[in-house]
PyMOL commands that place a pseudoatom at each C-alpha (Angstrom):
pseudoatom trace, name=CA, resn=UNK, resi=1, chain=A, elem=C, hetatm=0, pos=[-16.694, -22.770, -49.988]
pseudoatom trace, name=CA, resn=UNK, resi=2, chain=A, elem=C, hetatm=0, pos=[-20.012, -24.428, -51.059]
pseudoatom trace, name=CA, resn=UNK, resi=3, chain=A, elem=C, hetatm=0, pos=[-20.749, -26.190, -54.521]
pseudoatom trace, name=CA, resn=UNK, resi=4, chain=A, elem=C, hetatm=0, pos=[-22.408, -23.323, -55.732]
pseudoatom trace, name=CA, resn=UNK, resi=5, chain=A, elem=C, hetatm=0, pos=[-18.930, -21.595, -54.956]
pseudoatom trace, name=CA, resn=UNK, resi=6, chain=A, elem=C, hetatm=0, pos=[-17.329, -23.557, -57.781]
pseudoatom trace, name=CA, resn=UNK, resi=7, chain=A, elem=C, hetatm=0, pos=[-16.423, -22.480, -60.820]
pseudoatom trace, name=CA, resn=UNK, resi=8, chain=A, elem=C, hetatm=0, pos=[-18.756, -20.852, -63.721]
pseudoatom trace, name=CA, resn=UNK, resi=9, chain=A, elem=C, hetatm=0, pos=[-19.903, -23.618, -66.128]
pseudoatom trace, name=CA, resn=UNK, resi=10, chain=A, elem=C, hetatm=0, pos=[-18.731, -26.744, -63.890]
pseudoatom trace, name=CA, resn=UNK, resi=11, chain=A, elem=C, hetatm=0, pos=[-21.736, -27.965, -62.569]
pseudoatom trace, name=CA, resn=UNK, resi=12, chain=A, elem=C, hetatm=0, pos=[-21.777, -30.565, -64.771]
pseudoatom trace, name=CA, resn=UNK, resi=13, chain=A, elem=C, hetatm=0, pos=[-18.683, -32.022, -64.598]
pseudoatom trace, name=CA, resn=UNK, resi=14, chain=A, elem=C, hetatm=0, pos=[-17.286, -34.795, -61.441]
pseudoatom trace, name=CA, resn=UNK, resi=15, chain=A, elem=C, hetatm=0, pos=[-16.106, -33.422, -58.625]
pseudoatom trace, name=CA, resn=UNK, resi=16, chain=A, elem=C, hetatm=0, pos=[-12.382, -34.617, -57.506]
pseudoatom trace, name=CA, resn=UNK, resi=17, chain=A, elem=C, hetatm=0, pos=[-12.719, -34.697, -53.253]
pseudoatom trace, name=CA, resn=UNK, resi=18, chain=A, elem=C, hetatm=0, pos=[-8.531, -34.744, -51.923]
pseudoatom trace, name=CA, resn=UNK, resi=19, chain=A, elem=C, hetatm=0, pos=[-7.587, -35.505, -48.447]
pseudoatom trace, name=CA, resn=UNK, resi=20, chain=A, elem=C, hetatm=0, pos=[-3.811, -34.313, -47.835]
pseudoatom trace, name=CA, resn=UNK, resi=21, chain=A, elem=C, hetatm=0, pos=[-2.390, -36.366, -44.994]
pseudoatom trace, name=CA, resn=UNK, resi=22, chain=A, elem=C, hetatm=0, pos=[-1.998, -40.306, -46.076]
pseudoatom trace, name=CA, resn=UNK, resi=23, chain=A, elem=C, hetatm=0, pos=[-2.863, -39.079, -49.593]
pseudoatom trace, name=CA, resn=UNK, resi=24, chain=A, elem=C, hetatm=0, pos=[-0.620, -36.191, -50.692]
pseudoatom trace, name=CA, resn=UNK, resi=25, chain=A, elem=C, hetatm=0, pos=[1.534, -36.388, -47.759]
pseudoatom trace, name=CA, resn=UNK, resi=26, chain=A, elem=C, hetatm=0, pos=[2.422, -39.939, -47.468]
pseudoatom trace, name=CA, resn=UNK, resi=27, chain=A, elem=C, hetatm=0, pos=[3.484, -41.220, -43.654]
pseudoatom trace, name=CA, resn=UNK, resi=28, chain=A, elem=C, hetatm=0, pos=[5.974, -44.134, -45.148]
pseudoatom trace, name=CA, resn=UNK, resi=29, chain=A, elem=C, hetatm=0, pos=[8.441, -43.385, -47.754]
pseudoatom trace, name=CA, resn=UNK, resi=30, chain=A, elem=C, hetatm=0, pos=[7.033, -43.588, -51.398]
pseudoatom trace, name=CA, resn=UNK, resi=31, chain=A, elem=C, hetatm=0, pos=[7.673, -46.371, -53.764]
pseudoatom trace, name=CA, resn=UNK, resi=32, chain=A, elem=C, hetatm=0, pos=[9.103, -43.736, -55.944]
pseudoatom trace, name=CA, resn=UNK, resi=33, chain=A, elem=C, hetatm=0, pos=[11.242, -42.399, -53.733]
pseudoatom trace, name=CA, resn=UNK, resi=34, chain=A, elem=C, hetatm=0, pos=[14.232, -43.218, -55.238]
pseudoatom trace, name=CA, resn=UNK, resi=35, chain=A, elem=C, hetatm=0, pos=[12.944, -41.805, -58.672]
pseudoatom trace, name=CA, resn=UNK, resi=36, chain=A, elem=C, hetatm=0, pos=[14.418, -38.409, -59.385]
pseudoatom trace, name=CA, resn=UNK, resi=37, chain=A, elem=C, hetatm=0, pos=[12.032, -35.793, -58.719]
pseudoatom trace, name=CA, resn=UNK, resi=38, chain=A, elem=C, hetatm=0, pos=[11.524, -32.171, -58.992]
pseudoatom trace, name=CA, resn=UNK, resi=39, chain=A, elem=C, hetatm=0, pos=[12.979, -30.234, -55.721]
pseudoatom trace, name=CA, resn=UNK, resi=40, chain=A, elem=C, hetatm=0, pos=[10.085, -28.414, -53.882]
pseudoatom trace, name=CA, resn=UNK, resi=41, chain=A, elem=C, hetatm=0, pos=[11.388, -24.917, -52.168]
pseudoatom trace, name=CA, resn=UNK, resi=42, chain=A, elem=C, hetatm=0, pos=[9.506, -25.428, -48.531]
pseudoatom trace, name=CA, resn=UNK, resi=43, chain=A, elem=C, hetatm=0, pos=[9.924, -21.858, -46.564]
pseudoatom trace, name=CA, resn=UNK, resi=44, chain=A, elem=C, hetatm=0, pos=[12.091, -22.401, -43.492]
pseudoatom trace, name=CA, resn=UNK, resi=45, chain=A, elem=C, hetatm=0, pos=[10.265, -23.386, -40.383]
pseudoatom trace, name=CA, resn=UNK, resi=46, chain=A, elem=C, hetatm=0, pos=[7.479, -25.807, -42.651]
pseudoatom trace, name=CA, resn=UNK, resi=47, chain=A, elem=C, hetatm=0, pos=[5.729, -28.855, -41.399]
pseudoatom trace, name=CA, resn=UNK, resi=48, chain=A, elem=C, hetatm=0, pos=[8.908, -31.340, -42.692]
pseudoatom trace, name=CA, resn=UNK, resi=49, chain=A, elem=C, hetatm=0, pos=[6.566, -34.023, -43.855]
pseudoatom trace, name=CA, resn=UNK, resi=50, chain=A, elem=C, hetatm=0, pos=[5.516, -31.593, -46.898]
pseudoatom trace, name=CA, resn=UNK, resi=51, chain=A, elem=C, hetatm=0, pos=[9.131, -32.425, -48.388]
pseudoatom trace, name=CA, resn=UNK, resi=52, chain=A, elem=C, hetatm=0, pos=[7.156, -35.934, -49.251]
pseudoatom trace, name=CA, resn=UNK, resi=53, chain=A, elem=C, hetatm=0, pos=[4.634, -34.007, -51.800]
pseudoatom trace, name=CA, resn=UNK, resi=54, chain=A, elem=C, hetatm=0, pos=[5.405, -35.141, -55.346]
pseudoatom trace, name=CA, resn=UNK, resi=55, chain=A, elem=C, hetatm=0, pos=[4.574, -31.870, -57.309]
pseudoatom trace, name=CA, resn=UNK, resi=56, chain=A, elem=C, hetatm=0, pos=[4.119, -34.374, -60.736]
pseudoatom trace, name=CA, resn=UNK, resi=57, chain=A, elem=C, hetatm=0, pos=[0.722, -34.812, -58.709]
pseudoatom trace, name=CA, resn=UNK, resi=58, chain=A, elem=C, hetatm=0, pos=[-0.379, -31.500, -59.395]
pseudoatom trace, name=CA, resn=UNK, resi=59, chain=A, elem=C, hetatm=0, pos=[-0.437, -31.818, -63.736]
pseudoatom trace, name=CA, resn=UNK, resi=60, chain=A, elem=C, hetatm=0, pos=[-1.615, -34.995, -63.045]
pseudoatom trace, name=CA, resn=UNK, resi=61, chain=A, elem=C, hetatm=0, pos=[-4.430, -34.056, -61.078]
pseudoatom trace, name=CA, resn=UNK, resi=62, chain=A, elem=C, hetatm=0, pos=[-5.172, -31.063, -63.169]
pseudoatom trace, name=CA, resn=UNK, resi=63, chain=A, elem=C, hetatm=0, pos=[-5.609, -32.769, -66.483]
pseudoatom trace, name=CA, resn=UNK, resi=64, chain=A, elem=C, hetatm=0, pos=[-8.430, -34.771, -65.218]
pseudoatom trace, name=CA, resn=UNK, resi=65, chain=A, elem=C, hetatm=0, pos=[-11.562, -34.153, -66.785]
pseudoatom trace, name=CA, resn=UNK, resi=66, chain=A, elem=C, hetatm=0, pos=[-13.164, -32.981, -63.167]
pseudoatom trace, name=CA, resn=UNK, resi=67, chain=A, elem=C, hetatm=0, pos=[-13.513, -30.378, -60.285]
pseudoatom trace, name=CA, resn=UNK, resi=68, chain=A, elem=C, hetatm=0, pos=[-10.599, -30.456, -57.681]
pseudoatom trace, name=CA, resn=UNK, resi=69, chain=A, elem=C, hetatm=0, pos=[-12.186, -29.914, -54.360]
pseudoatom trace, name=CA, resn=UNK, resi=70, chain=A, elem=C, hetatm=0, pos=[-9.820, -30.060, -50.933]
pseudoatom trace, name=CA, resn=UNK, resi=71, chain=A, elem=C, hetatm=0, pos=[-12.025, -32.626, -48.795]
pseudoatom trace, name=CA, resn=UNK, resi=72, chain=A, elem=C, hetatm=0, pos=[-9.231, -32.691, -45.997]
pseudoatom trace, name=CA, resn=UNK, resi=73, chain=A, elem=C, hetatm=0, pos=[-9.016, -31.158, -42.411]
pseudoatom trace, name=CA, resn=UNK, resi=74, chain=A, elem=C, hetatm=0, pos=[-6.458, -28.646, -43.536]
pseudoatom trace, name=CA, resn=UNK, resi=75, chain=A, elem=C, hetatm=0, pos=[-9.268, -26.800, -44.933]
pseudoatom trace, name=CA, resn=UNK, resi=76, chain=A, elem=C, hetatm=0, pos=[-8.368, -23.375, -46.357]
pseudoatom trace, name=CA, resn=UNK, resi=77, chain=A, elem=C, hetatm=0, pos=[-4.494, -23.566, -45.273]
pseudoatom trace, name=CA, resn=UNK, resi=78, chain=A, elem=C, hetatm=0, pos=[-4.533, -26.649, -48.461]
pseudoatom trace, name=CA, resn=UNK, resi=79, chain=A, elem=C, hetatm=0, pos=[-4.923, -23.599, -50.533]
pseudoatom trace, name=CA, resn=UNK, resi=80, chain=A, elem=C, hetatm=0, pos=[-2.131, -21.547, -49.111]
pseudoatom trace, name=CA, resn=UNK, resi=81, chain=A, elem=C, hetatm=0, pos=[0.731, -24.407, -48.660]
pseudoatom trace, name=CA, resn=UNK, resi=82, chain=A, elem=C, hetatm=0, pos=[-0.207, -27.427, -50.662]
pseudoatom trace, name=CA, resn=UNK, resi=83, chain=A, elem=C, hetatm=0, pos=[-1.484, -26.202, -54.052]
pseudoatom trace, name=CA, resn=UNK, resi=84, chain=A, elem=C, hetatm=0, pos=[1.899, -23.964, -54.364]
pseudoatom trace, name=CA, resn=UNK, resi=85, chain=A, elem=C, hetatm=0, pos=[3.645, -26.795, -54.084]
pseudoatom trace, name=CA, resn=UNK, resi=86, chain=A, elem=C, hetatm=0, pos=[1.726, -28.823, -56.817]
pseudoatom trace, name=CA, resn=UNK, resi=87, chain=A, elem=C, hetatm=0, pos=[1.546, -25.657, -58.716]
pseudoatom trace, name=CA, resn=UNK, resi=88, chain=A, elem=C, hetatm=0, pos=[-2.425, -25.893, -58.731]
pseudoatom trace, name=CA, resn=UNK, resi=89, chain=A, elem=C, hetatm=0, pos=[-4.589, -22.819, -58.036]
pseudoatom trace, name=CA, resn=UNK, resi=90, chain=A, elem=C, hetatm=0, pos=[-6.961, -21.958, -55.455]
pseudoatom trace, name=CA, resn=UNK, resi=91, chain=A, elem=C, hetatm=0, pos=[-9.351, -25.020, -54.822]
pseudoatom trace, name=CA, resn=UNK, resi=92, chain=A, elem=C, hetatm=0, pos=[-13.103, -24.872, -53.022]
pseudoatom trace, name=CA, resn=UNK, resi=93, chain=A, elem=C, hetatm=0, pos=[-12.679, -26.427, -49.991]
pseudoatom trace, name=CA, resn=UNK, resi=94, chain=A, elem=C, hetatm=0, pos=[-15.399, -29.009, -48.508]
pseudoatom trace, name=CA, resn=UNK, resi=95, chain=A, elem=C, hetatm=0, pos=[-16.662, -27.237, -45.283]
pseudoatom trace, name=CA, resn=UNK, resi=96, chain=A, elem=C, hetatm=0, pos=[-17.480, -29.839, -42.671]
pseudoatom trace, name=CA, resn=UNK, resi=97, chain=A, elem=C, hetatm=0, pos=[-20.486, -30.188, -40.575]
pseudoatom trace, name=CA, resn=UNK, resi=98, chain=A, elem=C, hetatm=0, pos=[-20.726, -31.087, -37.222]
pseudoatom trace, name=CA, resn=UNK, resi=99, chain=A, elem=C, hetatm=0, pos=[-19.600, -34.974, -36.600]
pseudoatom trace, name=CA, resn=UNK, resi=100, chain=A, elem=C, hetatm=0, pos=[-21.148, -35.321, -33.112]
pseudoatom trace, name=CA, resn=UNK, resi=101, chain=A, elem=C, hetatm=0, pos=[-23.455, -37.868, -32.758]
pseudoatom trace, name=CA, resn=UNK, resi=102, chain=A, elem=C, hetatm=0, pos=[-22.001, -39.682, -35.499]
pseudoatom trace, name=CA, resn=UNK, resi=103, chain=A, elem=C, hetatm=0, pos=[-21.439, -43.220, -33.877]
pseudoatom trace, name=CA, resn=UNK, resi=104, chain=A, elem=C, hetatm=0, pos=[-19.916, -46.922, -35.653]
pseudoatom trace, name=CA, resn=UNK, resi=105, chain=A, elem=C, hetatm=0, pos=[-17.584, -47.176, -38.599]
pseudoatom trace, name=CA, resn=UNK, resi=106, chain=A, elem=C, hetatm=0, pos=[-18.572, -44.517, -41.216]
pseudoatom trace, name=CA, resn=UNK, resi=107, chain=A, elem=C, hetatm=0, pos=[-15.826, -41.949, -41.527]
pseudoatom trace, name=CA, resn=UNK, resi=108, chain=A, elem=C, hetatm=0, pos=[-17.116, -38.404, -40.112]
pseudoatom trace, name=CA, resn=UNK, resi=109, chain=A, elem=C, hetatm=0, pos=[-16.618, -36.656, -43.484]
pseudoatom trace, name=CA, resn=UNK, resi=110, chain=A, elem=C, hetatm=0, pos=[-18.582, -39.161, -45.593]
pseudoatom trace, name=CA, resn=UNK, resi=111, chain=A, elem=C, hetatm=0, pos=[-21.838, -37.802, -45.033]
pseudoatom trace, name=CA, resn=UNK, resi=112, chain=A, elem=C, hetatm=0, pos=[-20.710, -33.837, -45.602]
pseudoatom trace, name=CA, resn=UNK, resi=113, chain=A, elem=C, hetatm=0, pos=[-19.146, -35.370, -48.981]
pseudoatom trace, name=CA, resn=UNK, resi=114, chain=A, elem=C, hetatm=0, pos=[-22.252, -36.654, -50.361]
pseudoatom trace, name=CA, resn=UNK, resi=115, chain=A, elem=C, hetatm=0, pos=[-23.856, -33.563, -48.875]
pseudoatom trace, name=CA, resn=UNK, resi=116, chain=A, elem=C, hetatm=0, pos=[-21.600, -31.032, -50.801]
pseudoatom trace, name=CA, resn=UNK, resi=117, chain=A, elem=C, hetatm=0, pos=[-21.672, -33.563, -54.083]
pseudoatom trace, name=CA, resn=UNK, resi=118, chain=A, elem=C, hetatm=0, pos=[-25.502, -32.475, -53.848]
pseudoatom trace, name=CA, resn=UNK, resi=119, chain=A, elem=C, hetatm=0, pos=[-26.117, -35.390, -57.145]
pseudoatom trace, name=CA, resn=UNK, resi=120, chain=A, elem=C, hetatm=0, pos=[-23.208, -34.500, -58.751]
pseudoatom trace, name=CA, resn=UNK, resi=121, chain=A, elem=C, hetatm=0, pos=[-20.788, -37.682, -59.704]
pseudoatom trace, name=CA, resn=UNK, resi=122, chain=A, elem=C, hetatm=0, pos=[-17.418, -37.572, -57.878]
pseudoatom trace, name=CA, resn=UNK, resi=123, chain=A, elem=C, hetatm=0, pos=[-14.232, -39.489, -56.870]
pseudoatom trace, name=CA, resn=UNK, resi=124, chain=A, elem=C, hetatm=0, pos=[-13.457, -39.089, -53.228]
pseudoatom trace, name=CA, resn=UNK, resi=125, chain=A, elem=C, hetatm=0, pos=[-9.471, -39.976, -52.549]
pseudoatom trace, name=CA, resn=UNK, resi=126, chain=A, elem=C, hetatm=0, pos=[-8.584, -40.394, -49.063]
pseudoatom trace, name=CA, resn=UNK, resi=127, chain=A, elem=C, hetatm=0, pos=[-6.456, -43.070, -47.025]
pseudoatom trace, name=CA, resn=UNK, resi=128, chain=A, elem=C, hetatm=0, pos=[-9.387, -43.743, -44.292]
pseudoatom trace, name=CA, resn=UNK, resi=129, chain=A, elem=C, hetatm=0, pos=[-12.524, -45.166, -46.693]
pseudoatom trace, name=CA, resn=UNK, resi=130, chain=A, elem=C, hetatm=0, pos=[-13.805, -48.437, -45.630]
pseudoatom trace, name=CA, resn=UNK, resi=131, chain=A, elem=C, hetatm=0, pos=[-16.405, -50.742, -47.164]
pseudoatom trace, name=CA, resn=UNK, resi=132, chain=A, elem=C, hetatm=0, pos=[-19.078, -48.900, -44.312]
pseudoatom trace, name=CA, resn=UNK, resi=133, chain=A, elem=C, hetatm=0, pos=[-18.152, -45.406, -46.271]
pseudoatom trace, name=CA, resn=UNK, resi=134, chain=A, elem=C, hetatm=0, pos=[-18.602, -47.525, -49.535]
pseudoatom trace, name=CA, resn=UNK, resi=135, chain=A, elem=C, hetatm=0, pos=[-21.800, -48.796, -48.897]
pseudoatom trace, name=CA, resn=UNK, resi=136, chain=A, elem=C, hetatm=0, pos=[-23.299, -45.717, -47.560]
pseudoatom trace, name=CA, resn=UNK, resi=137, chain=A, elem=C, hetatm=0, pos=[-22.255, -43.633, -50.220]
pseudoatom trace, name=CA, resn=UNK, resi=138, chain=A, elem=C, hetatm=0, pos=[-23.822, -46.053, -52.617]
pseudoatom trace, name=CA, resn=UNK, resi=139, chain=A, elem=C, hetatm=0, pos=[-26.898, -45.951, -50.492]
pseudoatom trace, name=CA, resn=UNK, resi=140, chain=A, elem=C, hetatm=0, pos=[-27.189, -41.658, -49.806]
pseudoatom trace, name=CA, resn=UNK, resi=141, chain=A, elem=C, hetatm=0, pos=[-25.991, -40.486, -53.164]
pseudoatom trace, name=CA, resn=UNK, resi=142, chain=A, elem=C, hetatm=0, pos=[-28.098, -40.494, -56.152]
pseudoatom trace, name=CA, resn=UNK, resi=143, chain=A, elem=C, hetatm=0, pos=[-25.168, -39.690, -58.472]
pseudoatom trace, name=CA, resn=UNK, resi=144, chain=A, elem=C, hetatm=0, pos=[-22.126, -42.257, -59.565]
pseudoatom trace, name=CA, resn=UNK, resi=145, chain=A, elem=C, hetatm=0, pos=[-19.400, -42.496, -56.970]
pseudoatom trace, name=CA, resn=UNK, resi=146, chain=A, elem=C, hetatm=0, pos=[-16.048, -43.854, -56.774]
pseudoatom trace, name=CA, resn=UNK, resi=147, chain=A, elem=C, hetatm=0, pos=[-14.846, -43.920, -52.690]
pseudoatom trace, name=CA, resn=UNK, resi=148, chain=A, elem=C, hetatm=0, pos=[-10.774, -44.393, -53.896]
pseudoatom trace, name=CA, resn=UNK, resi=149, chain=A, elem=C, hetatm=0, pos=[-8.378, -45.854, -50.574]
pseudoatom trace, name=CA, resn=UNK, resi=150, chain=A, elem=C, hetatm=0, pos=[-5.072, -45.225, -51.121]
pseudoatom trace, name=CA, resn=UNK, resi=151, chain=A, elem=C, hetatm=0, pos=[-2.120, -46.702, -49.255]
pseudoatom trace, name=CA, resn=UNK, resi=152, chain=A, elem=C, hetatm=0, pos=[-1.299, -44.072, -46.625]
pseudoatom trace, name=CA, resn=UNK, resi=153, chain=A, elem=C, hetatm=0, pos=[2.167, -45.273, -46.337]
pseudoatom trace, name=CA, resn=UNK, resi=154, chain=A, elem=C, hetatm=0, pos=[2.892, -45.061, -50.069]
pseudoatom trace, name=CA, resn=UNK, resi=155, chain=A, elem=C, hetatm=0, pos=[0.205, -41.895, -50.738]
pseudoatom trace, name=CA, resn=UNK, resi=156, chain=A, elem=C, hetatm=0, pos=[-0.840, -41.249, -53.965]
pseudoatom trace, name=CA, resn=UNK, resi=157, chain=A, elem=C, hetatm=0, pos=[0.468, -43.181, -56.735]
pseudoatom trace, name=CA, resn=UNK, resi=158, chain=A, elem=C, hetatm=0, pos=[0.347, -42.993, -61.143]
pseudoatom trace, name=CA, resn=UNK, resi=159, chain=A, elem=C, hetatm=0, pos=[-1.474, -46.340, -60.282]
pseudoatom trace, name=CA, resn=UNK, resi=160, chain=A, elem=C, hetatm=0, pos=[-3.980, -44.553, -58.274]
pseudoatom trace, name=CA, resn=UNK, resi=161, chain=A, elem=C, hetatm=0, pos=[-4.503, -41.587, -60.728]
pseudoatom trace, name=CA, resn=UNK, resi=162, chain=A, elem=C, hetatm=0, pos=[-4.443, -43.892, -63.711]
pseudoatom trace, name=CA, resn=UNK, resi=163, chain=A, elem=C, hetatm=0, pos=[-7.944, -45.838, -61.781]
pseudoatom trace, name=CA, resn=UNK, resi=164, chain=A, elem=C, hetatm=0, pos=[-9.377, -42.379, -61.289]
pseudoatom trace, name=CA, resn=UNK, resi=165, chain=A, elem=C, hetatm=0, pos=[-8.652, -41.090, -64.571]
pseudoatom trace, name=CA, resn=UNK, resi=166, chain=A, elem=C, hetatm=0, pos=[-10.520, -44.413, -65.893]
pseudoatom trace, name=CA, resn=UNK, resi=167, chain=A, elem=C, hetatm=0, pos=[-13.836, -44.207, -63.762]
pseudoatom trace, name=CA, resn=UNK, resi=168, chain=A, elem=C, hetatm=0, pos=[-13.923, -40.675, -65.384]
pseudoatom trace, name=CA, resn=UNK, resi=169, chain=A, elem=C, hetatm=0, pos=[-13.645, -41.734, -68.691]
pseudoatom trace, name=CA, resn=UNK, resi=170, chain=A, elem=C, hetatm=0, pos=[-16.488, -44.304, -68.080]
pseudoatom trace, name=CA, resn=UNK, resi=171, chain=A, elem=C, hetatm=0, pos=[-18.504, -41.594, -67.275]
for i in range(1, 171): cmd.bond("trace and resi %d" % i, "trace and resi %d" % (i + 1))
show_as sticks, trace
zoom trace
């Protein structure tokens, strides 16, 4: 799915790029873990690091004031297993280009972000951003930009929305 593939009456608003693994799926054990949370039903046979998804992410995200876009190499199957299981709908999904060639310490989907953003202002949430994907960003886009690391051990946290959900307000 493209930008123009989003939804009627959006173009305007941020777009909200998600990776999945180190973000969503977390590879330690959350800080929260201990917290009670809601039981997600994973079909028998499913990958068993999706028990680690904390569907509270999914109002959260939602209630953003922005565009939810799947930036994350699980591509269309995000929509099919992960959304369910936050209980959001159908997201576009960033299509990536060709990283050959690409050489030093830029992460191979920053350019296809700032690509697909095409001007527009986004957040882009991922466990793998460095200062390099920072400073090119800053460079390449002609839009605001917030490049958000989170702790791929811990994943997503309320501290993490709560910084997104203030860059949007600033906007």
């Amino acid at each position: 799915m493209s930008p123009t593939d989003s939804p009627a009456g959006s173009a305007d608003r941020p777009l909200l790029f998600l990776d999945v693994d180190g973000t969503l799926l977390p590879f330690g054990t959350p800080p929260d873990a201990a917290a009670p949370r809601p039981a997600v039903p994973l079909p028998p046979g499913s990958n068993p690091l999706l028990s680690r998804i904390d569907p509270r992410h999914g109002p959260r995200l939602a209630a953003l004031p922005c565009d939810l876009v799947w930036a994350t190499t699980w591509m269309g199957e995000a929509n099919e297993v992960i959304s369910p299981l936050l209980g959001l709908p159908a997201l576009p999904v960033v299509d990536w280009p060709d990283p050959s060639g690409q050489e030093g310490p830029l992460h191979w989907k920053t350019p296809g972000l700032v690509g697909w953003a095409a001007g527009r202002p986004f957040v882009w949430v991922d466990d793998e951003i460095t200062g390099a994907d920072r400073a090119w960003v800053a460079a390449h886009h002609r839009g605001r930009a917030l490049s958000h690391r989170v702790d791929p051990r811990r994943g997503l946290t309320e501290a993490d929305v709560a910084v997104i959900a203030g860059w949007l307000a600033e906007l």
